[in-house]
C-alpha positions in Angstrom: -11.5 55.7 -32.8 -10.4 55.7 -29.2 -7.1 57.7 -27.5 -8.0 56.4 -24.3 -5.5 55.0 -21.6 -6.6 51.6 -19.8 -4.6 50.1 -17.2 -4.1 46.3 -16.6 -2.4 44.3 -13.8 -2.8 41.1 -12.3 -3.4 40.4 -8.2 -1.4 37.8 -8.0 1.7 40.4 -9.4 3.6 43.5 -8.0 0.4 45.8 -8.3 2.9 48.9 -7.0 4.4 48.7 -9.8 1.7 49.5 -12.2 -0.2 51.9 -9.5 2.9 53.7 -9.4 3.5 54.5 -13.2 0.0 55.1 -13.7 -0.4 57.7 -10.8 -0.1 60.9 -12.7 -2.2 59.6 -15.8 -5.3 60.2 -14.1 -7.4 57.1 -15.8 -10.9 56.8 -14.8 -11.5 53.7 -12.1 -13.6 52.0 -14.5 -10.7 52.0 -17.1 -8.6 49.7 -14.9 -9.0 46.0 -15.2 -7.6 43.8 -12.4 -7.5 40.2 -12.8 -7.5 38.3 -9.7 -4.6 35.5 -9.4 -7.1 32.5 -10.3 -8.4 34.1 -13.9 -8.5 36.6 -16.5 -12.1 37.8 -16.6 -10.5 41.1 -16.4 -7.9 40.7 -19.3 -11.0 39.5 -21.9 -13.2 43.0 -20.6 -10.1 44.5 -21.7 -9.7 43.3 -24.8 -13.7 43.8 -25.6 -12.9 47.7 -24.2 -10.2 48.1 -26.3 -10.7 50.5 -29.3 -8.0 51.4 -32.0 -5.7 54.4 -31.1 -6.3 53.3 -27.2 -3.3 52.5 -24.9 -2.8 49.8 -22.1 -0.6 50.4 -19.8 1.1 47.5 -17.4 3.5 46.9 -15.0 5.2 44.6 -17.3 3.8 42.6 -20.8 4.6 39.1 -18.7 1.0 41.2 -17.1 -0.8 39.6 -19.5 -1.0 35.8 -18.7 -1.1 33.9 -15.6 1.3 31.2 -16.8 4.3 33.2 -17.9 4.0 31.1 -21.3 5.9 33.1 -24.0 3.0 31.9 -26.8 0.3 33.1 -24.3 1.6 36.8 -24.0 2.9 36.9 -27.7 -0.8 36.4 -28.8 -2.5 38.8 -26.4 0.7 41.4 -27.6 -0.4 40.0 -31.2 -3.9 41.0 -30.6 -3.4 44.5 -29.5 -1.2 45.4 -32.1 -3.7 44.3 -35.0 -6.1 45.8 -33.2 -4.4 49.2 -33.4 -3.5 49.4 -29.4 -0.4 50.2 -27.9 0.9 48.8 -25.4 3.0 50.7 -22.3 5.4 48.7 -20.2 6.9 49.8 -16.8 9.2 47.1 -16.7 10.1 46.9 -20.4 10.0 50.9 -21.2 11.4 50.2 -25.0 8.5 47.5 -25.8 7.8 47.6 -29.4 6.0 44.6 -31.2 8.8 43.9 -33.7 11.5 43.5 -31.3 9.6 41.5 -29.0 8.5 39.1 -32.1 12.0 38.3 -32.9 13.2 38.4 -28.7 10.7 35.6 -28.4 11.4 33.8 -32.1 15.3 33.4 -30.3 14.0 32.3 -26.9 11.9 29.6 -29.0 15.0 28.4 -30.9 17.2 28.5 -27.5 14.2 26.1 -25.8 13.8 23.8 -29.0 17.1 23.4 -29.2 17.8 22.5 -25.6 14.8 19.9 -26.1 16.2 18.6 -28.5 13.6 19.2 -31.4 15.6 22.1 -33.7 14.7 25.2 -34.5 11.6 26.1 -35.2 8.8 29.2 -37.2 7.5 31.9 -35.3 5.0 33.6 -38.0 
């Protein structure tokens, strides 16, 4: 069981920003993982680090894909929380899984819609 604090970020992002909210948590150097702006080697040595009962911290959960794609966070955010990870947000301070399932199930239905193809499931 870990209760360790990892930090993630992304080069191509607002680094300050995550440097910043992390400065007093004293987090070991080899618990920060840093992806550079072409890739995400550093988000899939996070996820293989991760242990239940650890915390990741990020500048904001949009941190966690390249693409800004709503699915592709949801499942990394998916993944932590069955893993038993929790997830701090300097951007979003009141992150918590649930409300961010149903925030994204009403940003699917808004895009859907607008396209034309009704509303849709988000499990």
């Amino acid at each position: 069981m870990g209760n360790r604090v990892l930090a993630y970020g992304r080069e191509d992002r607002d680094l300050s920003i995550l440097y910043s909210h992390t400065m007093n948590m004293k987090i070991p150097d080899d618990l920060y993982f840093i992806d550079k702006a072409s890739g995400t080697t550093q988000l899939d040595a996070l996820l293989l680090e991760m242990r239940a009962g650890d915390t990741v911290v990020v500048g904001s959960i949009t941190d966690f894909t390249a693409s800004n794609e709503l699915w592709e966070i949801m499942r990394v955010l998916e993944d932590l929380d069955e893993a038993g990870v929790s997830v701090v947000s300097r951007l979003e301070p009141d992150y918590n899984i649930v409300v961010y399932r149903a925030a994204l199930r009403v940003a699917a239905e808004i895009l859907n819609i607008q396209d034309g193809r009704g509303p849709v499931r988000v499990r």
